[in-house]
PyMOL CGO cylinders between C-alpha atoms (Angstrom):
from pymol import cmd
from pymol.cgo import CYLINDER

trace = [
    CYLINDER, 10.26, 0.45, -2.91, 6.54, 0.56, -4.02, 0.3, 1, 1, 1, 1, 1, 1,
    CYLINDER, 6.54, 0.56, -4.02, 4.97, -2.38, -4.96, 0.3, 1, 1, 1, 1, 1, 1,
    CYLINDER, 4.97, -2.38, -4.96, 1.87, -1.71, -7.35, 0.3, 1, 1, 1, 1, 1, 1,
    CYLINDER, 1.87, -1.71, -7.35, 1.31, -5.18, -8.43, 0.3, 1, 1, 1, 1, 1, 1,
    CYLINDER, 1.31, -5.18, -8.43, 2.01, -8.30, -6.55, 0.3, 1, 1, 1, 1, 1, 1,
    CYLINDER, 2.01, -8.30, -6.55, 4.80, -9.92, -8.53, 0.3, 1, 1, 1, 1, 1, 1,
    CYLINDER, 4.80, -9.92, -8.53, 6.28, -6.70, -8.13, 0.3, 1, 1, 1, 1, 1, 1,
    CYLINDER, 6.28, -6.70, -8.13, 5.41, -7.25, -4.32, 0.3, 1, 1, 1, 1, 1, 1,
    CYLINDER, 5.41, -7.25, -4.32, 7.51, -10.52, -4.71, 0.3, 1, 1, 1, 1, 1, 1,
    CYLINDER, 7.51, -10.52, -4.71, 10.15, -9.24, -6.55, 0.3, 1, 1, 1, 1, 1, 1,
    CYLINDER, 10.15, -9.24, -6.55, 10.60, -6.65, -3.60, 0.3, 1, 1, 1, 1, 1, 1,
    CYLINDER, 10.60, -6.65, -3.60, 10.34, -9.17, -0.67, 0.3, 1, 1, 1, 1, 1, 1,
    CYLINDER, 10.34, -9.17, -0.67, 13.19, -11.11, -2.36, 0.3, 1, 1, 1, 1, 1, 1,
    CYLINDER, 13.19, -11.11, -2.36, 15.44, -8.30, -2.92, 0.3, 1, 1, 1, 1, 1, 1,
    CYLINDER, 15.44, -8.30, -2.92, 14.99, -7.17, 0.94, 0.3, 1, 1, 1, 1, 1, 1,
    CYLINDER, 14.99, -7.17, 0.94, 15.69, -10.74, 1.52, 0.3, 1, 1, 1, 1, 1, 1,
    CYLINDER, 15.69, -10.74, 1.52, 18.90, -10.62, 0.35, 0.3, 1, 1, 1, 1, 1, 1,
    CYLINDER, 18.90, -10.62, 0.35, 19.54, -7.46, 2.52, 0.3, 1, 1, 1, 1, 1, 1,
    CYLINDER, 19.54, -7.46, 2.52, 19.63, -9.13, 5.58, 0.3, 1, 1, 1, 1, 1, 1,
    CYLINDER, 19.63, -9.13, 5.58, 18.34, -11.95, 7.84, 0.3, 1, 1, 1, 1, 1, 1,
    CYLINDER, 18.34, -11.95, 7.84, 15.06, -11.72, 9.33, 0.3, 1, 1, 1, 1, 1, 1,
    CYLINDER, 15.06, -11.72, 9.33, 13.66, -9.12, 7.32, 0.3, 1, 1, 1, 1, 1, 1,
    CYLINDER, 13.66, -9.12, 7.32, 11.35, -10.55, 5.55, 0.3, 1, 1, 1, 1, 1, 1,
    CYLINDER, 11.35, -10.55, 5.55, 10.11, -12.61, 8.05, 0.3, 1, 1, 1, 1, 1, 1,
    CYLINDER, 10.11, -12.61, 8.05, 9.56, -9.64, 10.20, 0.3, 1, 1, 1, 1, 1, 1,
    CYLINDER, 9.56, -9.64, 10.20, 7.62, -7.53, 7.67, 0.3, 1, 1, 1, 1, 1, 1,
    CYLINDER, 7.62, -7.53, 7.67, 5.11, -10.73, 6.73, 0.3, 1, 1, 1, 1, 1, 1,
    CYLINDER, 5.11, -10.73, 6.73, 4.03, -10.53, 10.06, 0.3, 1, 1, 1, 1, 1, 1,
    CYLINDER, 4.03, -10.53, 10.06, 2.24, -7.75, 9.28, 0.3, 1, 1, 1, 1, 1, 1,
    CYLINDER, 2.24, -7.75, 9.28, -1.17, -7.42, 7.57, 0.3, 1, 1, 1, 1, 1, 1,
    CYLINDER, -1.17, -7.42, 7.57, 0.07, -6.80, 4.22, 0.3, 1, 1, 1, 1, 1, 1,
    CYLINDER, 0.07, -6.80, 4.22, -3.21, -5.61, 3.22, 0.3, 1, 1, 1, 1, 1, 1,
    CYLINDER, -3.21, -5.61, 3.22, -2.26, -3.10, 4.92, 0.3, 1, 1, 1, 1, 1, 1,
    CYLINDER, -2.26, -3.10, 4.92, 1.18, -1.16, 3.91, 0.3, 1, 1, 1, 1, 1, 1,
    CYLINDER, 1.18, -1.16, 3.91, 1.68, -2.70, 0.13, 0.3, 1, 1, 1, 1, 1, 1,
    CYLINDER, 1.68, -2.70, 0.13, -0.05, -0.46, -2.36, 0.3, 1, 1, 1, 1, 1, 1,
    CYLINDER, -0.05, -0.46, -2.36, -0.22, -3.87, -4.28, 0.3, 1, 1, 1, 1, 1, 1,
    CYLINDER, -0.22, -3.87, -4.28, -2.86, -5.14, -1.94, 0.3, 1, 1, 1, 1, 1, 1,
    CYLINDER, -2.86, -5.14, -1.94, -5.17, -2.13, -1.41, 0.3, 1, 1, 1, 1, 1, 1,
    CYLINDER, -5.17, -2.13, -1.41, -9.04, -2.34, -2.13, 0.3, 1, 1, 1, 1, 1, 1,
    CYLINDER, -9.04, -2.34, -2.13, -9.97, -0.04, -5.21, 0.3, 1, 1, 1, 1, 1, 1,
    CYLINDER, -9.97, -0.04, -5.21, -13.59, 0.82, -3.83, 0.3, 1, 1, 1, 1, 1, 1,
    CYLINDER, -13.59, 0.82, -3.83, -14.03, 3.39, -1.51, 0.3, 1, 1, 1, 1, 1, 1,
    CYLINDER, -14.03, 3.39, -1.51, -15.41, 2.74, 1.44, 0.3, 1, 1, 1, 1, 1, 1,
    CYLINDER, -15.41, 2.74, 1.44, -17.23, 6.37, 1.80, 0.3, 1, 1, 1, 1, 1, 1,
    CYLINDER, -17.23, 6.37, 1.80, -20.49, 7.49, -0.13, 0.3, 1, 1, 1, 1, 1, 1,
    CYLINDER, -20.49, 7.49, -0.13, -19.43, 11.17, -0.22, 0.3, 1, 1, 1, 1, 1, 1,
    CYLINDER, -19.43, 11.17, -0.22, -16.18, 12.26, -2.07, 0.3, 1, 1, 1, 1, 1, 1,
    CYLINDER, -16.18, 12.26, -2.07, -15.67, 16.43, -2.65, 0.3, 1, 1, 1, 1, 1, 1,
    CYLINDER, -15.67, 16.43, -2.65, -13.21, 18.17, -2.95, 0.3, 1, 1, 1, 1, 1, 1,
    CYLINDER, -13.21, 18.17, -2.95, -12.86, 20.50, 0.37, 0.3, 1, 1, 1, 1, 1, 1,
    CYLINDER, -12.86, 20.50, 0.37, -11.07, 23.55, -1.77, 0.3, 1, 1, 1, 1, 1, 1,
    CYLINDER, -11.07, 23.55, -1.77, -13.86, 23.97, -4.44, 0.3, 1, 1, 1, 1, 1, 1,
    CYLINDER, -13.86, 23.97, -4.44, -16.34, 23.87, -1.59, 0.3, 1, 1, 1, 1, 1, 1,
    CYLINDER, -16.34, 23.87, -1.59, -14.50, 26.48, 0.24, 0.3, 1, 1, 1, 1, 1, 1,
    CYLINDER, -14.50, 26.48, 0.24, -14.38, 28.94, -2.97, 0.3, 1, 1, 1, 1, 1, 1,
    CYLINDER, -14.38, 28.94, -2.97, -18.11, 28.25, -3.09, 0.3, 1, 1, 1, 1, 1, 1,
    CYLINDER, -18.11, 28.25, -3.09, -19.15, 28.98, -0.16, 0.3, 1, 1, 1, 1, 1, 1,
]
cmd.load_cgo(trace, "trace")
C-alpha cells in the first residue's frame, strides 16, 4: 500500500485497522514523516544533483 496523499494515508491506516488489533497503533508510533510517501518534503536537501552515468560517459 502506497500512500501518495494523506487521505489516501487515512484510507490505508483504516483498512490495516481492520486487519488486526494493534496495528495501527504500532505503526503511529513511528515518525510518519518518515516511511509514508504522503508525508515526504518535495525540496531537496542537496545543492548538487547529476546524474553519475552521463558523467561517467564524459569523462
Amino acid at each position: 500500500m502506497v500512500s501518495h496523499f494523506e487521505a489516501h494515508f487515512k484510507y490505508n491506516i483504516n483498512a490495516l485497522a481492520k486487519l488486526g488489533k494493534g496495528i495501527v497503533e504500532d505503526l503511529i508510533k513511528y515518525n510518519k514523516e518518515k516511511w509514508c510517501k504522503a508525508f515526504f518534503q518535495t525540496f531537496s536537501k542537496c545543492d548538487s544533483i547529476d546524474n553519475n552515468m552521463a558523467e561517467s560517459f564524459n569523462a
